[in-house]
PDB file of N, CA, C and O in Angstrom:
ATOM      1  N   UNK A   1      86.869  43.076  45.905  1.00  0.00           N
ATOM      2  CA  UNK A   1      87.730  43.027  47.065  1.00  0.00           C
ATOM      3  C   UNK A   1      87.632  44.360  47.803  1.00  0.00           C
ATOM      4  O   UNK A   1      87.748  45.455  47.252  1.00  0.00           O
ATOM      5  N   UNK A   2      87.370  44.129  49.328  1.00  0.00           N
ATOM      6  CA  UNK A   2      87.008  45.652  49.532  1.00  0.00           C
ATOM      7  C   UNK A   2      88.318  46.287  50.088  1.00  0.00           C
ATOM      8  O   UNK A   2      88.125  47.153  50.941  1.00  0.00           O
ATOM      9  N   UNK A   3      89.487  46.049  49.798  1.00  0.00           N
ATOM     10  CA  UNK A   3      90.588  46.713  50.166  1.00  0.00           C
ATOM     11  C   UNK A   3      90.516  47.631  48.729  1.00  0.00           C
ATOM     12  O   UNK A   3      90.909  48.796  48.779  1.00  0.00           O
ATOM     13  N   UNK A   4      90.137  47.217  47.786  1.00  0.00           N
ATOM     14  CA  UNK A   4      90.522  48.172  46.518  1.00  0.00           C
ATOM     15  C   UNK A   4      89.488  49.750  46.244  1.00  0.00           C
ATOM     16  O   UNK A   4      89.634  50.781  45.588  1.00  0.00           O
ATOM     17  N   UNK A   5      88.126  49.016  47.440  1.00  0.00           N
ATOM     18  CA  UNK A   5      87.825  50.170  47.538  1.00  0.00           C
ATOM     19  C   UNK A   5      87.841  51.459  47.326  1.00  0.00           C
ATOM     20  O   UNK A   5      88.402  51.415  46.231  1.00  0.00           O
ATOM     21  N   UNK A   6      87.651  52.680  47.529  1.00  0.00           N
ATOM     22  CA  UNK A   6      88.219  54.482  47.269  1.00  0.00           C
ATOM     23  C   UNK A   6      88.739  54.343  49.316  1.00  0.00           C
ATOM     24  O   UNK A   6      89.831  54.512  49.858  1.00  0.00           O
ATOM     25  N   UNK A   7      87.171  53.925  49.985  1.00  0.00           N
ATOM     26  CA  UNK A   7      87.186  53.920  51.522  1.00  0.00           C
ATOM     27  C   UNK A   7      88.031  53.122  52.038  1.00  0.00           C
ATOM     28  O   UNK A   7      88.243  53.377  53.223  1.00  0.00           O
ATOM     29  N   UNK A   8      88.713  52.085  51.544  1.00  0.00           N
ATOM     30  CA  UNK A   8      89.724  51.486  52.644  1.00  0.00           C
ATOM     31  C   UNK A   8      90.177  51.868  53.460  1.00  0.00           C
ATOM     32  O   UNK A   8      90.196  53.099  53.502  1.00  0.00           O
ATOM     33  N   UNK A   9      90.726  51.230  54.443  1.00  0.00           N
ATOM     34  CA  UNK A   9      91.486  51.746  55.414  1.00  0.00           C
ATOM     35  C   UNK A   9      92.737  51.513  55.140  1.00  0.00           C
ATOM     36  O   UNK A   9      93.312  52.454  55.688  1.00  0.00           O
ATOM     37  N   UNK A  10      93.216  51.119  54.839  1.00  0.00           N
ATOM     38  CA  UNK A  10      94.544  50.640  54.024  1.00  0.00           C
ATOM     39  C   UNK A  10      94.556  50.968  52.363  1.00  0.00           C
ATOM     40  O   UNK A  10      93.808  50.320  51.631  1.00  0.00           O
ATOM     41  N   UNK A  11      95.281  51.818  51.912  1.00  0.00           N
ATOM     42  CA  UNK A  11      95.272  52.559  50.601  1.00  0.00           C
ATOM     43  C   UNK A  11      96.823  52.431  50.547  1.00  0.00           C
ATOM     44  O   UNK A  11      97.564  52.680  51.499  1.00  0.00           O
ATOM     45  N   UNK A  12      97.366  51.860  48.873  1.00  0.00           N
ATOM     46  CA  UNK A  12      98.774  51.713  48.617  1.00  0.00           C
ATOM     47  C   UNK A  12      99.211  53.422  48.417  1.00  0.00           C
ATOM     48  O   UNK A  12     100.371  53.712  48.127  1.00  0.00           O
ATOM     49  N   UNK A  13      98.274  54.369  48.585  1.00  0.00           N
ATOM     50  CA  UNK A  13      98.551  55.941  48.013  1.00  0.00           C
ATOM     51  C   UNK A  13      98.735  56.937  49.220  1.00  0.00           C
ATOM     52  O   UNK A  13      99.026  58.120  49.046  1.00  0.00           O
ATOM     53  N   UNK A  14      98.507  56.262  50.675  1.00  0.00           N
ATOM     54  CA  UNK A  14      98.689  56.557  51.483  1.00  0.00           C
ATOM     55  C   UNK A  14      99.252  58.142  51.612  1.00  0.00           C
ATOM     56  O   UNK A  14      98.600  59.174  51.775  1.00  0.00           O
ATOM     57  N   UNK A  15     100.480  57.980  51.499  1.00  0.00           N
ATOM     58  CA  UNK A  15     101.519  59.135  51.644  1.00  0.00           C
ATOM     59  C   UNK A  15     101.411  60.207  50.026  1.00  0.00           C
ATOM     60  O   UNK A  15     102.349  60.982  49.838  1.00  0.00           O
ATOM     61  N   UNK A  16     100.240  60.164  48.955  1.00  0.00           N
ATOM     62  CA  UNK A  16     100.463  61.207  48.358  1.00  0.00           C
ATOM     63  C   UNK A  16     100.121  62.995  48.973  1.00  0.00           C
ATOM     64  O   UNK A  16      99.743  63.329  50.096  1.00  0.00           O
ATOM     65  N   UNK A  17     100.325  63.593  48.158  1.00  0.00           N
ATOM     66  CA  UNK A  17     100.431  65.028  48.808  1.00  0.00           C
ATOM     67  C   UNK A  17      99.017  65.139  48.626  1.00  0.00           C
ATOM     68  O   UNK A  17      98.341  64.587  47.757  1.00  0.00           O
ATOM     69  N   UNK A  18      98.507  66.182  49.857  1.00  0.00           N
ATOM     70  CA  UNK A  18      96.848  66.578  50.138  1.00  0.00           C
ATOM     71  C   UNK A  18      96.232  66.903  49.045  1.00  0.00           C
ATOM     72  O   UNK A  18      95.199  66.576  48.461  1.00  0.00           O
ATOM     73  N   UNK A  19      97.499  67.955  48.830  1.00  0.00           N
ATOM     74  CA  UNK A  19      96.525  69.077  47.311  1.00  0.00           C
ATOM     75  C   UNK A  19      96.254  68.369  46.219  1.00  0.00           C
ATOM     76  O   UNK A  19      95.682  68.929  45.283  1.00  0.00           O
ATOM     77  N   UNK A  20      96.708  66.661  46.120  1.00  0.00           N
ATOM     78  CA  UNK A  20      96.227  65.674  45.205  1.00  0.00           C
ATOM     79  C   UNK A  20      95.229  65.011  45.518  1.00  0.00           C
ATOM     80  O   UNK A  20      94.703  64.388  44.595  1.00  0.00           O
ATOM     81  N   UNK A  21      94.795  64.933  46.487  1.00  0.00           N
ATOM     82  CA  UNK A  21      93.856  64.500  47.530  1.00  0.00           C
ATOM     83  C   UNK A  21      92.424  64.354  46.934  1.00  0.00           C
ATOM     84  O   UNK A  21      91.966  65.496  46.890  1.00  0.00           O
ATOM     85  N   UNK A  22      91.619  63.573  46.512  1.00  0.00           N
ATOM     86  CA  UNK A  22      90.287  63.874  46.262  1.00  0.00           C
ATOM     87  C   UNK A  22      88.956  63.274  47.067  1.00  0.00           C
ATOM     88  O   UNK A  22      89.081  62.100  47.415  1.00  0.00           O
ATOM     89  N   UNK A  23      87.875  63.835  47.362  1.00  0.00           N
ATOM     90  CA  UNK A  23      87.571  65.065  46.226  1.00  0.00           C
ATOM     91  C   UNK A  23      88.377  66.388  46.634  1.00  0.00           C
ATOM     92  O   UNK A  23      88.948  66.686  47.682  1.00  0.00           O
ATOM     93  N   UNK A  24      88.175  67.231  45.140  1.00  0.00           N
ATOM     94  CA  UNK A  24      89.329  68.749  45.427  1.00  0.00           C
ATOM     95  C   UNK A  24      88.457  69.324  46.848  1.00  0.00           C
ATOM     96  O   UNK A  24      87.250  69.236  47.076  1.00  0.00           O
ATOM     97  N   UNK A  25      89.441  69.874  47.606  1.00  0.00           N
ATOM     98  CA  UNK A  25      88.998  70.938  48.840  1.00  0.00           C
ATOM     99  C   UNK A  25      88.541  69.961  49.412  1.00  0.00           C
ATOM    100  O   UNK A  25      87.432  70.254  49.857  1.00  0.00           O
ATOM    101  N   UNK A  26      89.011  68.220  49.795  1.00  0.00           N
ATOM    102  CA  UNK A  26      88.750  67.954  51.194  1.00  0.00           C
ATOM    103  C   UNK A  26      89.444  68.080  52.120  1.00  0.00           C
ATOM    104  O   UNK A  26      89.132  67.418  53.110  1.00  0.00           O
ATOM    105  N   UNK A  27      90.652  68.955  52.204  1.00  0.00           N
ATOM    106  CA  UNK A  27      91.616  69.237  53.559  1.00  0.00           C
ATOM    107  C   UNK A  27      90.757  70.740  52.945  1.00  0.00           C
ATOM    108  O   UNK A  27      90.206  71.220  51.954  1.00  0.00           O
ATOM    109  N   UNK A  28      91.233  71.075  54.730  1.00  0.00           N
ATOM    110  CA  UNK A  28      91.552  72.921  55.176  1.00  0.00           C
ATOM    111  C   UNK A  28      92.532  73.115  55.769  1.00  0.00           C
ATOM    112  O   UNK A  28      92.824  72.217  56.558  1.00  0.00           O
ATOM    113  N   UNK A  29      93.161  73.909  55.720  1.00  0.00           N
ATOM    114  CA  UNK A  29      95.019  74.047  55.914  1.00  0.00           C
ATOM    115  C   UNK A  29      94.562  75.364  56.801  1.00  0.00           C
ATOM    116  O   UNK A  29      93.741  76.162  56.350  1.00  0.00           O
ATOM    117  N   UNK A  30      95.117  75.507  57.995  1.00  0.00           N
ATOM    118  CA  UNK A  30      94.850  76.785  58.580  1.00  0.00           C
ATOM    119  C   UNK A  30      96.364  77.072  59.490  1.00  0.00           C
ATOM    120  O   UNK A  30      97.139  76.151  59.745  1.00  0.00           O
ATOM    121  N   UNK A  31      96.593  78.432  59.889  1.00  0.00           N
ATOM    122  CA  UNK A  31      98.304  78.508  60.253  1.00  0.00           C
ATOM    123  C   UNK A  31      97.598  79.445  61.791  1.00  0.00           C
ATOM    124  O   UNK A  31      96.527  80.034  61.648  1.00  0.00           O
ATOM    125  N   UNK A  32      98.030  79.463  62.610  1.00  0.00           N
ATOM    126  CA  UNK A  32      98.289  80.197  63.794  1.00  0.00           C
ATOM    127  C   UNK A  32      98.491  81.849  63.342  1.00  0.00           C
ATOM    128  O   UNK A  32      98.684  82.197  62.177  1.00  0.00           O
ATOM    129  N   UNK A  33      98.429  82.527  64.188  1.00  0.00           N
ATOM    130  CA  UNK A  33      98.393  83.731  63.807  1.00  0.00           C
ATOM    131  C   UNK A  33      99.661  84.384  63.934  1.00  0.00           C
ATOM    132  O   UNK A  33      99.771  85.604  63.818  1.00  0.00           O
ATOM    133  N   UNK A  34     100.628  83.612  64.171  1.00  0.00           N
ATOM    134  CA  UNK A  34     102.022  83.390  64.572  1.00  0.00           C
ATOM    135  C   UNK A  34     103.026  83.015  63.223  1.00  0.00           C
ATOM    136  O   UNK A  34     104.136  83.512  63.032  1.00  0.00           O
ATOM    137  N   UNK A  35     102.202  81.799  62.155  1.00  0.00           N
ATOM    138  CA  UNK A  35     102.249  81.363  61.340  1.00  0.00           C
ATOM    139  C   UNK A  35     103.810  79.893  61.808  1.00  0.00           C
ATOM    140  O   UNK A  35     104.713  79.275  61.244  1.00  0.00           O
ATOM    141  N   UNK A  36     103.310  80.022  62.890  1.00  0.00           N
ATOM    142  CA  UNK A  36     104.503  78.912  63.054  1.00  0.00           C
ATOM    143  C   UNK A  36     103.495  77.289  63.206  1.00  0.00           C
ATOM    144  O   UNK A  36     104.256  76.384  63.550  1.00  0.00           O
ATOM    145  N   UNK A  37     102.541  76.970  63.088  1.00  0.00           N
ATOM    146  CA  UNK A  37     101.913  76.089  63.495  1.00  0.00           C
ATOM    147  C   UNK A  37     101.303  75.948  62.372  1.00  0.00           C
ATOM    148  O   UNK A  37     101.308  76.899  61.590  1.00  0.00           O
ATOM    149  N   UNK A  38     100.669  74.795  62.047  1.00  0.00           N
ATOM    150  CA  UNK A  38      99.831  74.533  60.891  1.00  0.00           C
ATOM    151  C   UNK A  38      98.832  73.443  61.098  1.00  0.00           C
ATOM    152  O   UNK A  38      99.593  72.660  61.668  1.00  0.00           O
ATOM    153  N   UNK A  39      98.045  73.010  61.069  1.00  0.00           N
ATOM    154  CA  UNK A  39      96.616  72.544  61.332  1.00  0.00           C
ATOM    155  C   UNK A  39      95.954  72.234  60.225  1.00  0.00           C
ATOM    156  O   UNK A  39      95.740  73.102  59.379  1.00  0.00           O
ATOM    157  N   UNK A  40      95.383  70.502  60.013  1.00  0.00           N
ATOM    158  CA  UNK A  40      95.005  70.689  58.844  1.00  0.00           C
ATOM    159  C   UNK A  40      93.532  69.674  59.267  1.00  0.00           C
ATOM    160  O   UNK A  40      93.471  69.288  60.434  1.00  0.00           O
ATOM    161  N   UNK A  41      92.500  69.314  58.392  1.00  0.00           N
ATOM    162  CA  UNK A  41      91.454  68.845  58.913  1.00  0.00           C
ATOM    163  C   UNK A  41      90.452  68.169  57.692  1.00  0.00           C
ATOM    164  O   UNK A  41      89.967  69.047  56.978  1.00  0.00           O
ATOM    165  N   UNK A  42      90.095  66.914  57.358  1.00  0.00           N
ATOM    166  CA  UNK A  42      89.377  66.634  57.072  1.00  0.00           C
ATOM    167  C   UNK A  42      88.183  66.654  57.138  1.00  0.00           C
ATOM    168  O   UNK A  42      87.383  66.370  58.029  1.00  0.00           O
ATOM    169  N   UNK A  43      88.043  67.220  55.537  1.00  0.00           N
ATOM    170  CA  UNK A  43      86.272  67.683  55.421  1.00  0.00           C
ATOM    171  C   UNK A  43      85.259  66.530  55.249  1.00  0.00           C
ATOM    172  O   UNK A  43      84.105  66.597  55.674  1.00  0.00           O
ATOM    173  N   UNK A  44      85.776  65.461  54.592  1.00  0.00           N
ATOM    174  CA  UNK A  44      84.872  64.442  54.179  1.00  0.00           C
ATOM    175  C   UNK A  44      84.801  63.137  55.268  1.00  0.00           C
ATOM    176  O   UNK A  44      83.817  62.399  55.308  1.00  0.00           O
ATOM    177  N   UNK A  45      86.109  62.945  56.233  1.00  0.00           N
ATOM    178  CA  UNK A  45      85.873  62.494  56.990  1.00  0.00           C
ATOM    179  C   UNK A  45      86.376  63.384  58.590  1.00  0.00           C
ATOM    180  O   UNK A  45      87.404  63.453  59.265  1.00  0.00           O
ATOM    181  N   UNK A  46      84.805  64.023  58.666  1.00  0.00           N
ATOM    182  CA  UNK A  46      85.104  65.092  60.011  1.00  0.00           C
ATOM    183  C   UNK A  46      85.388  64.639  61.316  1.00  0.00           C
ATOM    184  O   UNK A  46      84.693  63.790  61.874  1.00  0.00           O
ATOM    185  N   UNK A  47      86.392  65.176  61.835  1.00  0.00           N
ATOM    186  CA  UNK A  47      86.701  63.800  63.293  1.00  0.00           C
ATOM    187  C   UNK A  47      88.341  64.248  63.034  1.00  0.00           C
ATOM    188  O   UNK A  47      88.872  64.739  64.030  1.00  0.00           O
ATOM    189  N   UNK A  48      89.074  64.152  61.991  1.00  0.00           N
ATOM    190  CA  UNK A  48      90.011  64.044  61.849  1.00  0.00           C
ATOM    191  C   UNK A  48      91.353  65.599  61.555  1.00  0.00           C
ATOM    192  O   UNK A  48      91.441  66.438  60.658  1.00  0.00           O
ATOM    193  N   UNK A  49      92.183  65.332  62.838  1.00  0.00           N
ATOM    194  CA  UNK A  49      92.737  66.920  62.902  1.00  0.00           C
ATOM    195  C   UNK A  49      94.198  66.772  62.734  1.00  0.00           C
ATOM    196  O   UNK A  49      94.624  65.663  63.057  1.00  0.00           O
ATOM    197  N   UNK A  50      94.967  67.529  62.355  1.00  0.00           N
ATOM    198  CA  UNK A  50      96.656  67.021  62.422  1.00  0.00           C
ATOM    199  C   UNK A  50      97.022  68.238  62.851  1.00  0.00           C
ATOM    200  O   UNK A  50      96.209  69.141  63.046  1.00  0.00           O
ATOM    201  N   UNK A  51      98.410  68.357  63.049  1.00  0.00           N
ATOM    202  CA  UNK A  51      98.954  69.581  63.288  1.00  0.00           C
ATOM    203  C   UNK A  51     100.759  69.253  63.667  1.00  0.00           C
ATOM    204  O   UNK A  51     101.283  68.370  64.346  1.00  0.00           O
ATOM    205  N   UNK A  52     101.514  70.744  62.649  1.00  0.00           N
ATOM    206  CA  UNK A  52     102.676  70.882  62.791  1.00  0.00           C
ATOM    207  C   UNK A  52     103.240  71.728  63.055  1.00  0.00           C
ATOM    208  O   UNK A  52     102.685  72.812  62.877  1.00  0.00           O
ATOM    209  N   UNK A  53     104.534  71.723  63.577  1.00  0.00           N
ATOM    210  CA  UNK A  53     105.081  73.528  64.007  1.00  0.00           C
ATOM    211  C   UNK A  53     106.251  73.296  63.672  1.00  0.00           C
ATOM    212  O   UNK A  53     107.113  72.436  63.855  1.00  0.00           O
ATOM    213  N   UNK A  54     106.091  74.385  63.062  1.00  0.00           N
ATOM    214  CA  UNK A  54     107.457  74.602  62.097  1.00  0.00           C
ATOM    215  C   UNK A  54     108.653  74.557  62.642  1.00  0.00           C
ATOM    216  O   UNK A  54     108.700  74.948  63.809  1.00  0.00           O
ATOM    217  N   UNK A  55     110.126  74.024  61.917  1.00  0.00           N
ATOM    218  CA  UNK A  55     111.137  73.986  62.231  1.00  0.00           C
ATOM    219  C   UNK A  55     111.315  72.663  63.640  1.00  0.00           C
ATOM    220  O   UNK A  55     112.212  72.521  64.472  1.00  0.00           O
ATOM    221  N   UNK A  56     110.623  72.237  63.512  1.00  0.00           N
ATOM    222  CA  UNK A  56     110.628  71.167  65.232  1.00  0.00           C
ATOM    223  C   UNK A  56     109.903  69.941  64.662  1.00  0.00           C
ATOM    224  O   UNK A  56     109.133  69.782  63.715  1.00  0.00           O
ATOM    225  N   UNK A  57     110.413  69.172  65.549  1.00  0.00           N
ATOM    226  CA  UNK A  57     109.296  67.733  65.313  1.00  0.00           C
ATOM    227  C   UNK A  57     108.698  67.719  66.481  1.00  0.00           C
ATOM    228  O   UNK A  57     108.974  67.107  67.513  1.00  0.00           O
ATOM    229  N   UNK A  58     107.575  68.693  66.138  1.00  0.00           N
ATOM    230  CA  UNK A  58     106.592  68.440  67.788  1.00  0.00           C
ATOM    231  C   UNK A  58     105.328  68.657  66.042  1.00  0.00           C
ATOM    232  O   UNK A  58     105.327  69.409  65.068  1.00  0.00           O
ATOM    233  N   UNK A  59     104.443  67.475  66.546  1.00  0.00           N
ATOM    234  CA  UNK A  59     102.582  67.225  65.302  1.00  0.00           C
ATOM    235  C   UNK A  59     102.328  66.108  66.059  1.00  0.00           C
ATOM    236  O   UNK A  59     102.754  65.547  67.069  1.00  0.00           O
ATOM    237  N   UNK A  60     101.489  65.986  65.221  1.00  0.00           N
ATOM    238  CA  UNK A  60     100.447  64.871  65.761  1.00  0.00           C
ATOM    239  C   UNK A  60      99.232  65.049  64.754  1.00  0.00           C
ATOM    240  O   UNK A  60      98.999  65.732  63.757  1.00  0.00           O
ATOM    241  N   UNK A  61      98.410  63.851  65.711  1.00  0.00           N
ATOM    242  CA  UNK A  61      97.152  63.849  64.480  1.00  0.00           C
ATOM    243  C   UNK A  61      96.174  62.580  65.638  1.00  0.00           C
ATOM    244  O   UNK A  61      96.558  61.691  66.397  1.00  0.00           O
ATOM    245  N   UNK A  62      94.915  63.063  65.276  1.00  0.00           N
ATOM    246  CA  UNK A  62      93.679  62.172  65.817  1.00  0.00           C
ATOM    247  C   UNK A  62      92.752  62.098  65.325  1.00  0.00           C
ATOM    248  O   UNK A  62      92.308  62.952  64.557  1.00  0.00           O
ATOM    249  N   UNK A  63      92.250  61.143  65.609  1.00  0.00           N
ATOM    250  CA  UNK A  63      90.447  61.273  64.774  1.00  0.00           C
ATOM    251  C   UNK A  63      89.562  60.658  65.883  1.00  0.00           C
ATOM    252  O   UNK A  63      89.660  59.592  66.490  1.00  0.00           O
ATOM    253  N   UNK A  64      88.330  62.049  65.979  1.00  0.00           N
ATOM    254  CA  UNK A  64      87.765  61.646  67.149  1.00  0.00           C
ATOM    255  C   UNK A  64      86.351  62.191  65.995  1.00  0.00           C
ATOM    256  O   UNK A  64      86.025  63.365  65.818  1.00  0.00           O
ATOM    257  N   UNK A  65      85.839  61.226  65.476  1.00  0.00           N
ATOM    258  CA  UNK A  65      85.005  61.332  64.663  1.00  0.00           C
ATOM    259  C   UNK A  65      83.635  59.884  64.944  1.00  0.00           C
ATOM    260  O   UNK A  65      83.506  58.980  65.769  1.00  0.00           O
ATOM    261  N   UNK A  66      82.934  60.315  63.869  1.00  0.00           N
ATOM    262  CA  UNK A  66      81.899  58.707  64.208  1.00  0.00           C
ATOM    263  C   UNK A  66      81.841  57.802  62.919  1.00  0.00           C
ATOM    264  O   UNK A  66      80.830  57.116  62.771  1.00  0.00           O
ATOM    265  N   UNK A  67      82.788  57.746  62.022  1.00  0.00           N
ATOM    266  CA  UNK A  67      83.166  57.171  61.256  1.00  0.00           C
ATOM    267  C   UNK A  67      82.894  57.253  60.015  1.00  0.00           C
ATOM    268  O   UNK A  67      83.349  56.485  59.168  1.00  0.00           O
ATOM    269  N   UNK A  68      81.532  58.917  59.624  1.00  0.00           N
ATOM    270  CA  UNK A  68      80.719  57.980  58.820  1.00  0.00           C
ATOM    271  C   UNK A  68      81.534  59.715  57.582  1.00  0.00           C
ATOM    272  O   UNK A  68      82.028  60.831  57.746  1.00  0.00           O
ATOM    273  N   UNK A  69      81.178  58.849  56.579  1.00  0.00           N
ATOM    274  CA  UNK A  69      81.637  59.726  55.705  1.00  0.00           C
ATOM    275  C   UNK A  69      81.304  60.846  55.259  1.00  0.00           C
ATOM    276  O   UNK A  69      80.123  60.632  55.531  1.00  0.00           O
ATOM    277  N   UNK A  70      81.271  61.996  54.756  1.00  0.00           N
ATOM    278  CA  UNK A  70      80.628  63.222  54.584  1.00  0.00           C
ATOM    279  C   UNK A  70      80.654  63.637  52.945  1.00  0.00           C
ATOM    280  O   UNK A  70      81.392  64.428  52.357  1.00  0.00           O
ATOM    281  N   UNK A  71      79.404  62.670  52.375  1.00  0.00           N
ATOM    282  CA  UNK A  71      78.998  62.693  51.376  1.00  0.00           C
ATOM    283  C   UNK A  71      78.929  64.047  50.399  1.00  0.00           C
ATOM    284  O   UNK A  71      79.051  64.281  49.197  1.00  0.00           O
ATOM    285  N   UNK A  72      78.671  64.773  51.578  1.00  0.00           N
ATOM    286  CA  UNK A  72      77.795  66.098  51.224  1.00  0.00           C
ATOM    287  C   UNK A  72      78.633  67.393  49.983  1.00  0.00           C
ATOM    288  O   UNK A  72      78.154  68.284  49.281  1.00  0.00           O
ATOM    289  N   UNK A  73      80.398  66.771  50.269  1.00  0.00           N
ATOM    290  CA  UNK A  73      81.210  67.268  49.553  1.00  0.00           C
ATOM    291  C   UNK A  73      81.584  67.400  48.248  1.00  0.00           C
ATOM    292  O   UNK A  73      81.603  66.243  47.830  1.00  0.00           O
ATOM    293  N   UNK A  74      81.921  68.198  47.282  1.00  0.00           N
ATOM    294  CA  UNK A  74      81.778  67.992  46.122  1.00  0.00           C
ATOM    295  C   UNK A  74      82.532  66.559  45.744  1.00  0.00           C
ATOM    296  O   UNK A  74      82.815  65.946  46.773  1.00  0.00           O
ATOM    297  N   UNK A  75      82.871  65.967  44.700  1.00  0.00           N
ATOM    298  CA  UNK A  75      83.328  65.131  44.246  1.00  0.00           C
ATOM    299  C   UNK A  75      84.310  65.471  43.025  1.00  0.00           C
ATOM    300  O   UNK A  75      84.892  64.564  42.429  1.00  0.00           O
TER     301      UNK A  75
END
């Protein structure tokens, strides 16, 4: 069944935390030089950017990528 997939697009694990995330080191977490903003970015699927600022509900997130996966990462 290809929902059970690792690649689905639909995953029941959705909402676990990044730093559980595998493979290890596919987010990069980067902060403003301000440190009020935070920015985070998928390594394995590149395309994909988020971003939050602290204390406020102003984030977001997009993926302007070409879909294809980035093998190249450890596992």
């Amino acid at each position: 069944m290809a929902l059970l997939e690792d690649d689905a697009v639909f995953q029941a694990n959705f909402l676990d935390e990044v730093q559980q995330d595998l493979p290890i080191g596919c987010w990069s977490i980067q902060k403003d030089s301000m440190g009020q903003t935070a920015v985070i970015r998928h390594n394995a699927w590149a395309g994909f950017v988020a971003y939050h600022e602290a204390c406020t509900n102003d984030f977001g997130s997009v993926y302007v990528g070409d879909g294809l996966k980035n093998t190249e990462i450890c596992h």
